[in-house]
Residue frames as qw, qx, qy, qz and C-alpha x, y, z in Angstrom:
[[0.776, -0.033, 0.224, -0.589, 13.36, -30.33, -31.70],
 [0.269, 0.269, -0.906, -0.187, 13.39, -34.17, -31.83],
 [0.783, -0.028, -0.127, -0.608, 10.73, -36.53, -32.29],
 [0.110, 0.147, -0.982, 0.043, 10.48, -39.76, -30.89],
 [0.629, -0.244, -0.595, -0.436, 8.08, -42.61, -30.79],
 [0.614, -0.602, 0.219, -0.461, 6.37, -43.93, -27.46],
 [0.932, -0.076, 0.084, 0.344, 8.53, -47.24, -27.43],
 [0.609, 0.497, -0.185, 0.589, 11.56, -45.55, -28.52],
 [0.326, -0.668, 0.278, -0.608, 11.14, -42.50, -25.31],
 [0.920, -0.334, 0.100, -0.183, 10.17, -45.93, -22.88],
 [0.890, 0.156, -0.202, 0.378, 13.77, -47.49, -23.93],
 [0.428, 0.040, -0.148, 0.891, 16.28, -44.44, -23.65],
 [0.292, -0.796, -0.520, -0.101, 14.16, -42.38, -21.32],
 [0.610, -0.314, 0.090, 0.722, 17.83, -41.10, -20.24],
 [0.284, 0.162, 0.494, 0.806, 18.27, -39.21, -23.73],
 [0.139, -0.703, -0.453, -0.531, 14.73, -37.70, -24.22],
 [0.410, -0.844, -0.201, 0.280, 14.85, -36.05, -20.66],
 [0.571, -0.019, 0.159, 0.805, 18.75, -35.04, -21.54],
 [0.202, 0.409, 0.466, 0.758, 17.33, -33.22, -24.69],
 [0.032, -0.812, -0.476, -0.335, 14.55, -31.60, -23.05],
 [0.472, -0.813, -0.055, 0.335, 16.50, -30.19, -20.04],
 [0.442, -0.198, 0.323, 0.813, 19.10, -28.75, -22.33],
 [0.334, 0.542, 0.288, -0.716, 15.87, -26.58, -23.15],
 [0.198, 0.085, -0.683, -0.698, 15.44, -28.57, -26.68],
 [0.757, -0.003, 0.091, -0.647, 11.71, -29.44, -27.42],
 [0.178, -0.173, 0.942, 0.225, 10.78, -33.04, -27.52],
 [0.489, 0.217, -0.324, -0.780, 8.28, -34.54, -29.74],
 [0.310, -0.112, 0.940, -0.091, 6.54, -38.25, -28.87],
 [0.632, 0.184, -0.362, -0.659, 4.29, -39.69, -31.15],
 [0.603, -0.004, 0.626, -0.495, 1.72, -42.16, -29.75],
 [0.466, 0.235, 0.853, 0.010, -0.89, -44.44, -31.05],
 [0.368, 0.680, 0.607, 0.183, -2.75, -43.24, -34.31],
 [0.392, 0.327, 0.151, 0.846, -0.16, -40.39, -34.74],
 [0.460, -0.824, -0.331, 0.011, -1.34, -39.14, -31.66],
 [0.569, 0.504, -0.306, 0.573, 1.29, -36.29, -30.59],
 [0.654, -0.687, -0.213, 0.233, 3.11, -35.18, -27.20],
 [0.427, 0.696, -0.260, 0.515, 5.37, -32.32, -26.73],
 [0.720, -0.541, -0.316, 0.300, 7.14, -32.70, -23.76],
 [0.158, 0.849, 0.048, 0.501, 8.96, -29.41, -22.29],
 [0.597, -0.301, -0.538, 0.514, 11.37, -28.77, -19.61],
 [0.165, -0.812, -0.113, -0.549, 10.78, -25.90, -17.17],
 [0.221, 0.134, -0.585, 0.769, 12.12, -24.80, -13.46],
 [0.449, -0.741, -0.471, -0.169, 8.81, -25.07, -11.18],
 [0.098, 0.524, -0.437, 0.725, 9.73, -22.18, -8.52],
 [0.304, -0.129, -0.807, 0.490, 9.95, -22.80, -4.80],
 [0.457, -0.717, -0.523, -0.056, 7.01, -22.84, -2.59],
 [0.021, 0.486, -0.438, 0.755, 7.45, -19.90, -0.07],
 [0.314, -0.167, -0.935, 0.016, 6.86, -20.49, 3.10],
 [0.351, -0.486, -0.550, -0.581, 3.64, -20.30, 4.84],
 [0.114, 0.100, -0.556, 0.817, 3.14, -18.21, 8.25],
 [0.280, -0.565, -0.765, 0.131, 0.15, -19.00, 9.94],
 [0.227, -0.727, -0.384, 0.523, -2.03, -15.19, 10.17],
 [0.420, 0.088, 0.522, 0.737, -0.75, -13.36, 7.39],
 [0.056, -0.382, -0.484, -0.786, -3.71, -12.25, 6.30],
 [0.262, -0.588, -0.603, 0.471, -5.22, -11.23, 9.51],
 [0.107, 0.699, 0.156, -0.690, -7.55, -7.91, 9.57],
 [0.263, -0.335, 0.615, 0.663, -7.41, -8.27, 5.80],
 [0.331, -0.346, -0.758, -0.443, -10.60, -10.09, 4.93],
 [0.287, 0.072, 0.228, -0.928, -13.76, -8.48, 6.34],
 [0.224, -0.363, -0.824, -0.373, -16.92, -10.66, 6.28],
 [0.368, -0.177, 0.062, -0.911, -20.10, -8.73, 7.00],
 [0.328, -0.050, 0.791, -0.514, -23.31, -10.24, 8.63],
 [0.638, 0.459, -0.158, -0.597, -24.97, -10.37, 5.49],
 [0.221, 0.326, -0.914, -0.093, -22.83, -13.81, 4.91],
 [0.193, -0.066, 0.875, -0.440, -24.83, -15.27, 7.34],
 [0.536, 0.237, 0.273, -0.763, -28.25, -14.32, 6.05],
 [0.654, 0.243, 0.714, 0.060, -30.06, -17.15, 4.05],
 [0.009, -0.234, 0.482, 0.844, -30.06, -16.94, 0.54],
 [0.435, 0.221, -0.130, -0.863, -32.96, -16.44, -1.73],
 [0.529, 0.277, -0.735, -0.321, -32.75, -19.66, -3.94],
 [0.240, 0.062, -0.966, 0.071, -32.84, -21.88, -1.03],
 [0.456, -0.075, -0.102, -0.881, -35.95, -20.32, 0.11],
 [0.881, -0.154, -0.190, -0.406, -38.62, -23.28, -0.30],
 [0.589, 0.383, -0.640, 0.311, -35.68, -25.42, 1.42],
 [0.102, 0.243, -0.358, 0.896, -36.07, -23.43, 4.72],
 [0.604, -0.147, -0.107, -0.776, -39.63, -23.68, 4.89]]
């Protein structure tokens, strides 16, 4: 783990990424000893997306349709 300040991270922005992608933690410390841990991770790929999928799957009854109670004096 290594700690840097929020001017020090803003100079050698290079280094503090380095550190974190080499799966060390990093530590930034703000205004009024305000802290930031900053963490690298691997976001995983989007899959892709096929129009229909979920056809015949979802089932909405006619009851959806029916006003609802609450809105009542709305309606009126």
């Amino acid at each position: 783990m290594k700690t840097f300040t929020l001017e020090e991270a803003k100079q050698d922005l290079d280094k503090v990424l380095e550190h974190a992608t080499e799966g060390g933690t990093v530590i930034l410390i703000g205004d009024n000893d305000q802290a930031y841990k900053l963490v690298s991770t691997i976001l995983p790929k989007k899959g892709t997306r096929k129009a229909g999928r979920l056809k015949g799957k979802i089932k909405i009854t006619d009851e959806f349709y029916e006003p609802l109670p609450e809105f009542e004096p709305y309606t009126k």
